[in-house]
C-alpha positions as CSV (number, residue, x, y, z in Angstrom):
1,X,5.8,44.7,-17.0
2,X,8.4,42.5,-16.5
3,X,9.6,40.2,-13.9
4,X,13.0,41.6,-13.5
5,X,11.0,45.5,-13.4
6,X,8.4,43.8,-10.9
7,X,11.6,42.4,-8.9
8,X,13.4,46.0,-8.5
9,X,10.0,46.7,-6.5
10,X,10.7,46.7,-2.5
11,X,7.2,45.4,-1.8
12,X,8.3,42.2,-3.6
13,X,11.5,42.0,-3.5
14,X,12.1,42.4,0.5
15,X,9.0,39.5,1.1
16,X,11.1,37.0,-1.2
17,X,13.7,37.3,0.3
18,X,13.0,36.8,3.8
19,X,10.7,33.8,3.1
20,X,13.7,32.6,0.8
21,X,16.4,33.2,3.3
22,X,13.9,31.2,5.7
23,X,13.8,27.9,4.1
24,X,17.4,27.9,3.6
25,X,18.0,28.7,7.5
26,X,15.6,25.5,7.8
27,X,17.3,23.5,5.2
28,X,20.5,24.2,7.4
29,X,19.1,23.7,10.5
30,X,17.6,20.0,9.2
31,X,20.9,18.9,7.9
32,X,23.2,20.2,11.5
33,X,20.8,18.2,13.1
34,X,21.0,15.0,11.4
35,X,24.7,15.1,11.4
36,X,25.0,16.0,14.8
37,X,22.4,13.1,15.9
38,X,24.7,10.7,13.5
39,X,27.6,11.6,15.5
40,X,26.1,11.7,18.7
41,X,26.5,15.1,19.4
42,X,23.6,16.1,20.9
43,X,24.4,12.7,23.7
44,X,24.6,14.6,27.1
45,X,28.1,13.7,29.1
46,X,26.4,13.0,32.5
47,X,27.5,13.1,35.8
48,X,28.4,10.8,38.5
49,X,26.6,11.3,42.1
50,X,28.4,12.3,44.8
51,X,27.5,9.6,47.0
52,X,27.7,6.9,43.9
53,X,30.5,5.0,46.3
54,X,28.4,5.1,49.4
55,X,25.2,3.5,46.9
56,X,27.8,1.1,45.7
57,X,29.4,0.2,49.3
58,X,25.8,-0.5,50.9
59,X,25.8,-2.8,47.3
60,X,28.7,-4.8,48.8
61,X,27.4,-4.8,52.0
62,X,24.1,-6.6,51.6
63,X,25.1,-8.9,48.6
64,X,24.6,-12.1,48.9
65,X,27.3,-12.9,51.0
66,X,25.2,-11.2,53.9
67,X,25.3,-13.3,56.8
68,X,21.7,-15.0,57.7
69,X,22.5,-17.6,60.2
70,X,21.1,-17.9,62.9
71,X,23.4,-15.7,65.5
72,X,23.9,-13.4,62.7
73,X,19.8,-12.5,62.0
74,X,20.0,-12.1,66.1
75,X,22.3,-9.6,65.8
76,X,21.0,-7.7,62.8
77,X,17.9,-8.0,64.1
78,X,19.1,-6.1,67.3
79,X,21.2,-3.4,65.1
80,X,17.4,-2.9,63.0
81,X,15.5,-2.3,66.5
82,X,17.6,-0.3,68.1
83,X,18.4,2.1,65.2
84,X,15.0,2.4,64.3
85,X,14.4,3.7,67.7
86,X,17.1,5.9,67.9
87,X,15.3,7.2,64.6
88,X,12.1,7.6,65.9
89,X,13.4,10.7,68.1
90,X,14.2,12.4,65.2
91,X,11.9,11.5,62.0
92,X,9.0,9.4,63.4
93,X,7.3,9.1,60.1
94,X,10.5,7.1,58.7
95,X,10.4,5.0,61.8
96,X,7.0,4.1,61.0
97,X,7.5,2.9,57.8
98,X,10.6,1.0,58.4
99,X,9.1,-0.9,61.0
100,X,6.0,-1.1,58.9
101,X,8.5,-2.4,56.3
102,X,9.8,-4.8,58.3
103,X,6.9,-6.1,59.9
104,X,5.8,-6.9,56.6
105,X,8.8,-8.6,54.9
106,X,10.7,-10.2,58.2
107,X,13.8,-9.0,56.4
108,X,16.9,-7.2,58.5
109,X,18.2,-6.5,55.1
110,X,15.7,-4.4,53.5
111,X,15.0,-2.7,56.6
112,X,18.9,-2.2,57.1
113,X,19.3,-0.7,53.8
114,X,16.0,1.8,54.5
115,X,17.7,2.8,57.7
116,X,21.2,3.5,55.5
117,X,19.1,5.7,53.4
118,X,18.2,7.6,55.5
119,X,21.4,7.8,57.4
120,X,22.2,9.4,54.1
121,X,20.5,12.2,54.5
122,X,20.9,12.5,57.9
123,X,24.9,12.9,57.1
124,X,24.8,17.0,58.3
125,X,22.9,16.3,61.3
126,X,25.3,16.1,63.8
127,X,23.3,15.2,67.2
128,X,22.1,12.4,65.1
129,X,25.2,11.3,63.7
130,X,26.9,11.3,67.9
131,X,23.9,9.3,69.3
132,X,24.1,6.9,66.4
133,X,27.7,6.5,67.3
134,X,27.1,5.8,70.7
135,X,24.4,2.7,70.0
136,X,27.2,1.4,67.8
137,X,29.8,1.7,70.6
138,X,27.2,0.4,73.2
139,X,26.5,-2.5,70.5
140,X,29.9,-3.1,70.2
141,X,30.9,-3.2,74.1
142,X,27.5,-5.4,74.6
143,X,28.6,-8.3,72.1
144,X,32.1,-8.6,73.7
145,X,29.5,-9.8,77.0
146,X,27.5,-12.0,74.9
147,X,27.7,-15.5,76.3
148,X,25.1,-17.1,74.1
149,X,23.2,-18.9,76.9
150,X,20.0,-17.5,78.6
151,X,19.9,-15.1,81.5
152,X,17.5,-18.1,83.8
153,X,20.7,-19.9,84.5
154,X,18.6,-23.0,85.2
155,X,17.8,-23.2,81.8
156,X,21.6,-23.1,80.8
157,X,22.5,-26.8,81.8
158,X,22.1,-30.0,79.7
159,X,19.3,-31.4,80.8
160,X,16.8,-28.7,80.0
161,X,17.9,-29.1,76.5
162,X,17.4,-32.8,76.4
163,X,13.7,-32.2,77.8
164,X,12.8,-29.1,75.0
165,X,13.5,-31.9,72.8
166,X,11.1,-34.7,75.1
167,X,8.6,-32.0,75.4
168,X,8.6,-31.5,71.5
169,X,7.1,-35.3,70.7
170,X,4.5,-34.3,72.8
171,X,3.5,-31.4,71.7
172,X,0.0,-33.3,70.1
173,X,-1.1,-34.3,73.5
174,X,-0.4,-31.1,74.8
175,X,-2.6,-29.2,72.3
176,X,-5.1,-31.5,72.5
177,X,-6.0,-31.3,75.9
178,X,-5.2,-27.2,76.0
179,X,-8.0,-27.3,72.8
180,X,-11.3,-29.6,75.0
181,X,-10.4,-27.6,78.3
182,X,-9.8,-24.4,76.7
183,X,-6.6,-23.6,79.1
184,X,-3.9,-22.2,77.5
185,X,-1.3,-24.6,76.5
186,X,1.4,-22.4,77.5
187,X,-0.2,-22.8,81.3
188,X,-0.2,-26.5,81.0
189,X,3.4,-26.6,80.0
190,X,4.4,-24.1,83.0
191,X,2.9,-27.1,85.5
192,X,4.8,-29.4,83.7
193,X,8.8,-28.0,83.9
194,X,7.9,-27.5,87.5
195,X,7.5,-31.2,87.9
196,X,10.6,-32.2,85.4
197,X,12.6,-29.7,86.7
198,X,12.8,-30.9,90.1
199,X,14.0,-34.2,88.8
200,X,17.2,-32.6,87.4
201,X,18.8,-33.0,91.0
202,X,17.1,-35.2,92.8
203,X,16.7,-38.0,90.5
204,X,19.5,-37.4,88.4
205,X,20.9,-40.8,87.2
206,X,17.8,-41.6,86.6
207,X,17.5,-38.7,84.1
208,X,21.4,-39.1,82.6
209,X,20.6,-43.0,82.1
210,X,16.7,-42.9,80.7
211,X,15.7,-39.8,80.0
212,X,18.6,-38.4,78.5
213,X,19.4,-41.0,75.9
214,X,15.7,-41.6,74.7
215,X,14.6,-38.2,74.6
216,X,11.4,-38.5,76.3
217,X,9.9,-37.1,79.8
218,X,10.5,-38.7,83.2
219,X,7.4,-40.7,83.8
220,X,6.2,-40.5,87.5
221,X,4.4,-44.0,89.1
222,X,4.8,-44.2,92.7
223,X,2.6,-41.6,94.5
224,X,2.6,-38.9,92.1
225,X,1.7,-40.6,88.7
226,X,2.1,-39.6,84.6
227,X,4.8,-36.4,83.8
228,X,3.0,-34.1,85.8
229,X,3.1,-35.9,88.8
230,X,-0.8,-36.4,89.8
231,X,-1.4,-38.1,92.9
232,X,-4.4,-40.3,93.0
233,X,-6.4,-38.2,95.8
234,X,-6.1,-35.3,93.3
235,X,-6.9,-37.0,90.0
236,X,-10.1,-38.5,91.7
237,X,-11.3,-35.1,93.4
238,X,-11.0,-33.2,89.8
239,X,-13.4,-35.9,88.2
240,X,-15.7,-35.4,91.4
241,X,-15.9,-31.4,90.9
242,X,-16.4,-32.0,87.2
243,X,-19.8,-33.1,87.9
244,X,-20.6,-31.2,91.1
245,X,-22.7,-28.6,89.9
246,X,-22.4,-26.7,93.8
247,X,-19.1,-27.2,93.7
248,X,-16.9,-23.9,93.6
249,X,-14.5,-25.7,91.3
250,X,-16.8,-26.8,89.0
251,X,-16.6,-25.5,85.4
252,X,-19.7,-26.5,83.8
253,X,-21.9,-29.1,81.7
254,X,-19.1,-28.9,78.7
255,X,-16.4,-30.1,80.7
256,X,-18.5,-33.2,82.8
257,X,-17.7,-36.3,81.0
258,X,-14.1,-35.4,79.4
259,X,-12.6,-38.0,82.6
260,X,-15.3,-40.7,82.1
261,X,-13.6,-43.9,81.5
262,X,-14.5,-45.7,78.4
263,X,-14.5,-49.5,79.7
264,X,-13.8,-50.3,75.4
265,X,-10.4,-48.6,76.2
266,X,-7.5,-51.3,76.4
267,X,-4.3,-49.7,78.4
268,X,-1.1,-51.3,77.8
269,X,-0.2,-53.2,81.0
270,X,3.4,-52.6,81.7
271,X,5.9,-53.5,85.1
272,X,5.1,-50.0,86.3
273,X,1.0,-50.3,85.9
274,X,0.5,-53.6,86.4
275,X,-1.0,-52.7,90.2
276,X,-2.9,-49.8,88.9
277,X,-6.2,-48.9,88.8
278,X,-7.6,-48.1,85.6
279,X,-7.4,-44.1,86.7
280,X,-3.9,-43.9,86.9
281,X,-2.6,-47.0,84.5
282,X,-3.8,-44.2,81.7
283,X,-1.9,-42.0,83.4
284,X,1.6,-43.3,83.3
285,X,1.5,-44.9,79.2
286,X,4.9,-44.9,78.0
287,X,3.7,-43.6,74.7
288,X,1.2,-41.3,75.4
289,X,0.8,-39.1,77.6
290,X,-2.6,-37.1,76.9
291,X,-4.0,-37.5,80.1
292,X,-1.4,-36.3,82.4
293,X,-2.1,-32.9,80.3
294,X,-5.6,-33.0,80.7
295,X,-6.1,-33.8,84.3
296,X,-3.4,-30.7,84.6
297,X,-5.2,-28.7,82.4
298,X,-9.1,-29.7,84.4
299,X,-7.1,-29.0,87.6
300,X,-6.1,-25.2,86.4
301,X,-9.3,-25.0,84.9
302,X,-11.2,-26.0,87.9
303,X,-8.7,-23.5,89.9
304,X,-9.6,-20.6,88.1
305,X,-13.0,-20.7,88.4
306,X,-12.9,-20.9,92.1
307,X,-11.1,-17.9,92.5
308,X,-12.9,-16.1,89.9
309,X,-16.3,-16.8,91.7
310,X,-14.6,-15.6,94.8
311,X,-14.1,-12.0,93.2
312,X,-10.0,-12.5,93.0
313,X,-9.7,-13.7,89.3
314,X,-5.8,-14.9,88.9
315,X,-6.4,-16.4,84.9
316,X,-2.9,-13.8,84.1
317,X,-1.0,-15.3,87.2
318,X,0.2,-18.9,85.3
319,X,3.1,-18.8,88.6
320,X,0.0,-19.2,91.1
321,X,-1.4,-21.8,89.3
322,X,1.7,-24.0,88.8
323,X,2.1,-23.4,92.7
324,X,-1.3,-24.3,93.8
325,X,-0.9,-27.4,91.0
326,X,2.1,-28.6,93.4
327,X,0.4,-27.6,96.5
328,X,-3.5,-29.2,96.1
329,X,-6.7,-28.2,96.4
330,X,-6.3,-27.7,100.3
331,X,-4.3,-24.3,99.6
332,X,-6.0,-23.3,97.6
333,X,-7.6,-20.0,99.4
334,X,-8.7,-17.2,97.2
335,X,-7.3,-13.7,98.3
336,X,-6.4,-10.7,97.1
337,X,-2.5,-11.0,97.3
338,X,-1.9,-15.2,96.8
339,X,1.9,-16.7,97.5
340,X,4.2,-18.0,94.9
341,X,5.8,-21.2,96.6
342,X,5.3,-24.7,96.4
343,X,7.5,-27.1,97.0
344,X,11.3,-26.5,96.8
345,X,14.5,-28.2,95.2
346,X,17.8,-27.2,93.9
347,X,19.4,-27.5,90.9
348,X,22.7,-27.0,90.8
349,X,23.0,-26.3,94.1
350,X,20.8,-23.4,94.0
351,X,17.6,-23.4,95.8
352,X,14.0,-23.0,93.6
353,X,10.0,-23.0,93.9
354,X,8.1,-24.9,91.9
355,X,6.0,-21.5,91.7
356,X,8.7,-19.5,90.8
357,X,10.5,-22.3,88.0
358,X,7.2,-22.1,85.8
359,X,7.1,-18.4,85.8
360,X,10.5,-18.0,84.7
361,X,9.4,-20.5,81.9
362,X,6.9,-19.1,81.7
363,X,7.9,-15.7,80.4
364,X,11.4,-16.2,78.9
365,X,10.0,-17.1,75.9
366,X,11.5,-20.7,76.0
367,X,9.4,-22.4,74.0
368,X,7.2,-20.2,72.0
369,X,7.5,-21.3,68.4
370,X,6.0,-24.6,70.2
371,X,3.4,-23.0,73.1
372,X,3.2,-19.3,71.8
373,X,1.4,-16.5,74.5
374,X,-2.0,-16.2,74.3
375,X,-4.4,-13.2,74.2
376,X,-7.3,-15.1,76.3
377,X,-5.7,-18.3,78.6
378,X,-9.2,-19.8,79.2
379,X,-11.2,-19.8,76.1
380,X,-15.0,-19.6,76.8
């Protein structure tokens, strides 16, 4: 039989021609697709987001001309708070990890451009959208106010800059005697402005003619002795209760010999010591000024555990200590309701306590990159 006769058969014929037709389908299909890759056919056109101009105007907006000055981080700082508050009323979780965020980086920019984010897709929501308008209107009526000085007016007036930059240079002394006592150095400090302050007023061409131009505390030697103005009765009874062991003032065997005097120790002699006894010449050295800070801190010390063995612990009450500091171991009376006082002065014309000044140093945060808040104000 031939191949043409075996052709003309259906059972032949209609196989070949499918699995020929096949391969030429391929063939086609092989080729279309190579040309069309050559010419870049198959490249899809795309499409541009509809928010692409608010992703490129938050771009703009935190380039690198974003402000970070000082009174600008303030401000941003503010904006970041308060919208991630507003935030938290509505989508808690995203407040958490902006805050998280920000915790982490210190950054108002990142955490500005997380809260635009999500402003994004917050655009619908309308009760969101009003009350976000309002903090921006209340933000924008608030910095029309802004006055850039503090809200404890007594800390708005020249001096009380020239002293943050005394009390800077002795910042060593400071933590030194806050680290043997184990009084917060924060506390020592509040005792401290109590006793400058008052000098604002009534010693105050003293201040504008020494003080001021040196940069360096006013240095007490008649009666009240050193920066923090210890008299002599006071600086001798808080080396007596540091080694009465019945004393109610006294602190324990730790603390005993931190006031002995060391008879190697050479004082520079000076016209304002030259009277003294060894006590209070190391109490009034121009150039250092370590043991005014720890006679103040033995003194708070020696305070708190009086009233704390009298059942009315005040170690969270650094006003009361500063007043009691001023007044003297005579007032101090342990009760359940004590009195902020001491004495009083003006500055300015206005009237203050010495009580009352250290608490408002106390807590306005003046300060705290230096003396920062502590968890535990006596360490054991």
């Amino acid at each position: 039989m031939s191949i043409k006769s075996l052709y003309q058969k259906k059972w032949i014929r209609i196989p070949y021609l499918i699995i020929l037709y096949a391969f030429a389908a391929y063939g086609a299909f092989l080729v279309l697709t190579y040309v069309a890759m050559k010419f870049r056919w198959t490249n899809e056109a795309g499409s541009v987001d509809a928010n692409n101009r608010y992703f490129q105007a938050m771009h703009d907006k935190y380039n690198k001309d974003f402000k970070v000055d000082s009174v600008s981080m303030r401000k941003n700082r503010y904006e970041v708070l308060n919208r991630i508050l507003l935030l938290n009323e509505y989508f808690p979780k995203n407040a958490e990890y902006i805050l998280t965020a920000y915790k982490q980086t210190n950054d108002e920019r990142i955490a500005l451009k997380m809260l635009d984010a999500v402003d994004l897709q917050l655009k619908s929501n309308v009760e969101y959208q009003e009350e976000k308008g309002k903090l921006k209107e209340r933000t924008q009526a608030n910095q029309q106010k802004v006055s850039g000085l503090t809200a404890f007016e007594w800390m708005n007036i020249e001096e009380w800059q020239h002293f943050k930059v005394a009390i800077s240079k002795d910042k060593k002394w400071i933590d030194s005697a806050a680290k043997v006592t184990g009084v917060e150095a924060r506390y020592i400090v509040s005792c401290l402005v109590g006793e400058q302050v008052r000098l604002f007023n009534s010693r105050r061409e003293r201040f504008k003619h020494l003080v001021a131009p040196l940069k360096t505390l006013a240095l007490e030697a008649n009666m009240s002795y050193g920066v923090t103005g210890i008299k002599d009765h006071t600086a001798r009874a808080i080396e007596s209760y540091l080694k009465d062991t019945k004393s109610q003032y006294y602190c324990g065997k730790k603390y005993e010999h931190l006031l002995d005097f060391d008879s190697t120790q050479v004082f520079a002699v000076n016209s304002y010591n030259d009277t003294l006894n060894l006590r209070l010449r190391r109490l009034v050295q121009f150039d250092n000024h370590y043991y005014s800070y720890l006679y103040t801190a033995l003194f708070i010390r020696q305070i708190n555990m009086q009233w704390e063995r009298a059942g009315f612990p005040i170690d969270d009450r650094p006003e009361i200590f500063a007043s009691l500091f001023n007044l003297g171991y005579n007032k101090s009376k342990p009760k359940k309701y004590p009195s902020v006082g001491g004495s009083e002065f003006n500055i300015r014309d206005k009237r203050h306590t010495f009580g009352a000044v250290a608490f408002d140093f106390y807590y306005s945060g003046e300060l705290c990159d230096m003396f920062p808040f502590q968890a535990v104000h006596f360490a054991p």
